[in-house]
N, C-alpha and C positions, 0 to 999 in steps of 0.2 A: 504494500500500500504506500510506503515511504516511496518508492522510484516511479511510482505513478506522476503523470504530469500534473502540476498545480489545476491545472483550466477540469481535468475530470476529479479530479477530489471536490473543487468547488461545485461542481454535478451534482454529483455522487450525496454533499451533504445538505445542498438547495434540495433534492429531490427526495432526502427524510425527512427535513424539516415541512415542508410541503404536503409530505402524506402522514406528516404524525397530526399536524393541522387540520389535513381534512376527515380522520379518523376522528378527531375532538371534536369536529361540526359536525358531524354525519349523527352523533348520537342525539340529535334534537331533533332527527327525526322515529327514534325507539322509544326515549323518556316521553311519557305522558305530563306526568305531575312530579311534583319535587317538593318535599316538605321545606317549610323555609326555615327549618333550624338545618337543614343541609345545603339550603341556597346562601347561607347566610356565613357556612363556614366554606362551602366553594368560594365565594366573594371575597372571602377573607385572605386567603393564599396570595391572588395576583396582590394586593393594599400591601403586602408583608408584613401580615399581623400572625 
């Protein structure tokens, strides 16, 4: 992975970050409901509480 060229590593880690994102929206299409004592501690994570 190290003698790999820079230009496909930057690929390579644009295109998990991209699919780890759209794994994390995709799921607002599964979840119904969502208690807001778990909305409230998901909200809390990105704030860095």
């Amino acid at each position: 992975m190290i003698t790999d060229s820079p230009i496909l590593q930057a690929l390579l880690a644009t295109s998990y970050t991209w699919g780890m994102t759209a794994l994390g929206a995709s799921l607002v299409f599964f979840v119904r409901g969502v208690q807001p004592k778990l909305l409230d501690t998901m909200n809390g994570f990105p704030a860095g509480v």
